[in-house]
N, C-alpha and C positions, 0 to 999 in steps of 0.2 A: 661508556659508549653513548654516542648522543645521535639523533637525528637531526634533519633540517628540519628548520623550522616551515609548518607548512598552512596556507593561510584558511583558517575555517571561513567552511561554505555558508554563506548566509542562508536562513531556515526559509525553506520556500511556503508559501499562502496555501492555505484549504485547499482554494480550488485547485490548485495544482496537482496534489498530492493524489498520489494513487488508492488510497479510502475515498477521496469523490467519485473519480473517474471510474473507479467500482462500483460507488453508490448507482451514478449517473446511470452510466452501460445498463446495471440491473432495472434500474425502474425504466431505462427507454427499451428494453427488453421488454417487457411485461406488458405497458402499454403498446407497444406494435402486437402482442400476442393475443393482448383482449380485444383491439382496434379488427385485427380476422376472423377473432372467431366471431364477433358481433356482424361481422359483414358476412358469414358462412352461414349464420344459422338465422339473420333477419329476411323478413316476408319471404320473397320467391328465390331467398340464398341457394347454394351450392346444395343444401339437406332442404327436402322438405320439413321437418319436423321444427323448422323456425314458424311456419305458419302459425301456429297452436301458440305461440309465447304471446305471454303478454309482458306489460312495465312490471308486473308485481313477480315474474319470473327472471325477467334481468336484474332487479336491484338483488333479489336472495342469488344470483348465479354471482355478480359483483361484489356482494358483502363479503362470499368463500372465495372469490377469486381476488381480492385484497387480501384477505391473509393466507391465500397460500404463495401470492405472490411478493408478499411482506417477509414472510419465515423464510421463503429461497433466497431473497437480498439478506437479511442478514445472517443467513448460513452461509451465504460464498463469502460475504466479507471477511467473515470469525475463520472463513478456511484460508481466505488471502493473509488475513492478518496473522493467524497460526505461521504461514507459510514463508512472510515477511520478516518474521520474529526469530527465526530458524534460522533463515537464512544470514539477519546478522549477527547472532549468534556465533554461527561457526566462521562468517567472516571475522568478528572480533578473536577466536581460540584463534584459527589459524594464523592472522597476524603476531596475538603474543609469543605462538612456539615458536614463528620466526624470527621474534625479536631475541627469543631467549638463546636460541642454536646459533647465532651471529657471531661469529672469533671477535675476539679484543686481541690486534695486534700492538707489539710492544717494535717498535722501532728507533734503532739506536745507530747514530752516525758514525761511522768510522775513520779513517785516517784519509786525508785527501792527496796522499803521493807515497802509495806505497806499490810494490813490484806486483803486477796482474799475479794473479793466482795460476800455478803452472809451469809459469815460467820459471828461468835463469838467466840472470846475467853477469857478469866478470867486470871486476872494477880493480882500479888501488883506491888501497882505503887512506893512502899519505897523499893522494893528487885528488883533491876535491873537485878538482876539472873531469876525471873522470869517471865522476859518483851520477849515475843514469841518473836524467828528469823525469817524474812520473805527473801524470797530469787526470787522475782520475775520481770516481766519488765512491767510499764503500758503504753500505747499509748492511743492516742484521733484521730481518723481519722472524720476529719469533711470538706463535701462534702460544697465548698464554689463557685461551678460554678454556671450558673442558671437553669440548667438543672437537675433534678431528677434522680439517677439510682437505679437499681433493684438488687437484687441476688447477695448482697456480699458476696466475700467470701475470708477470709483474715488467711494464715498459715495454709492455707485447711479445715477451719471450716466456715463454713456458720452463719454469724455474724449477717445482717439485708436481711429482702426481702425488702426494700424499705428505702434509703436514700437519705431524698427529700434537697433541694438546704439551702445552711445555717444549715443543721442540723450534728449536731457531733454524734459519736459512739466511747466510750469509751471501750478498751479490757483489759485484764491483761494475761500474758503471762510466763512461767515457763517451765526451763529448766528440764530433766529427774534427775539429780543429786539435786532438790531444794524441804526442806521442803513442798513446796505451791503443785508440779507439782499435787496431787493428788487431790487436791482442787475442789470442783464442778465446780466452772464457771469460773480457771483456762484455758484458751488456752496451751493446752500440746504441747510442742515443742523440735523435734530432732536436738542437734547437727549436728548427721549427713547430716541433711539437709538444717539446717538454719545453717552456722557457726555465734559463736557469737563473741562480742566485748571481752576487758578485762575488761569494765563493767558489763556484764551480757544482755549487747543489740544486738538481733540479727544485722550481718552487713548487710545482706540485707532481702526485704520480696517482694509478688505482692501483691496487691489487684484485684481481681477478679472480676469482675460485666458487667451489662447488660444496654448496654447505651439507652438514650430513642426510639431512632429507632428498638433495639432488636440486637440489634449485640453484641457478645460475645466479650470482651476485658478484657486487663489487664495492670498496669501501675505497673512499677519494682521501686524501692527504694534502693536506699543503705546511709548506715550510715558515714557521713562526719561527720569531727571535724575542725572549725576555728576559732582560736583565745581561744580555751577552751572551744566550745560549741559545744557538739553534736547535730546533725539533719540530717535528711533525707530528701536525696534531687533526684529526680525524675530523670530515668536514660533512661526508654522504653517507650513506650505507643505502643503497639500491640496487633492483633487479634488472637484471639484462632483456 
């Protein structure tokens, strides 16, 4: 199972980072809070009891109010950076359980003109004239992780509500221009939406479903050829 490839973020400068913009906020805090009280409490301030100060009373009021206002910066930082650290922390667990709970589907092509599923039809088997045309595509989508998912839904039709570990679901699929497309349990599908191969296989599809945590995802497929054999080989794995 692979993801895309996705482009690392270049590492942004000091200043940027939110340890400045903490440091900063704290110390222009501080200063605006000594910046009042020094206008509350000098000469004929807001208290009288600034009268009575002198310089040798603000520098000792300044020395304690630098380190209490030194110890408050770096206590919120050590609580921001506790809080930062947590935080991706549990973003990195919870991406891996969701890497881990992800189906490995195993999908296998099936015969490209055989009779819709359901049906019947009456032929001679001596007048090859009238042996039915079938013009469709079958696939086997079987969920081989060990995990269970919910609510598939594959070429925008809702195929199983429960596809448990090891179990296969086999579809059959039919372009707008193919004797079958009108077929009951046909999967009707748009060019315009699914381009298909020059076999009659769409080139790409998602399957849709609900991983056992409840989370809404979807895994993209496109149709590769190597060496003369086509398959579909897994390209996304994303959330809705």
């Amino acid at each position: 199972m692979t993801y895309m490839n996705k482009k690392k973020s270049a590492k942004k400068p000091f200043f940027k980072s939110p340890y400045f913009r903490c440091s900063l906020g704290g110390i222009l805090v501080a200063v605006l809070a000594y910046i009042g009280i020094y206008a509350a409490f000098r000469g004929n301030g807001i208290f009288s009891a600034g009268l009575d100060l002198e310089k040798s009373d603000w520098l000792a009021f300044l020395g304690s109010y630098l380190s209490f206002a030194g110890t408050a910066v770096v206590s919120g930082i050590a609580i921001f950076q506790t809080y930062h650290y947590e935080k991706l922390s549990n973003q990195s667990a919870n991406q891996k359980r969701a890497g881990e709970i992800q189906p490995i589907f195993s999908i296998k092509i099936g015969s490209m003109d055989t009779m819709p599923s359901g049906s019947c039809e009456s032929f001679n088997l001596h007048d090859k004239n009238t042996l039915p045309k079938h013009k469709n595509f079958t696939l086997q989508i079987e969920n081989v992780s060990p995990y269970p998912i919910k609510h598939v839904i594959v070429f925008d039709k809702y195929i199983a509500q429960l596809l448990k570990s090891n179990e296969a679901h086999s579809l059959q699929g039919a372009y707008e221009d193919s004797p079958d497309y009108n077929s009951k349990n046909i999967i009707k599908v748009l060019q315009s939406e699914y381009e298909r191969s020059d076999k009659g296989l769409p080139k790409w599809f998602n399957i849709n479903y609900e991983d056992v945590d409840g989370n809404d995802m979807f895994q993209s497929f496109e149709l590769k050829n190597f060496d003369g054999q086509d398959y579909y080989a897994l390209v996304e794995i994303s959330e809705l």
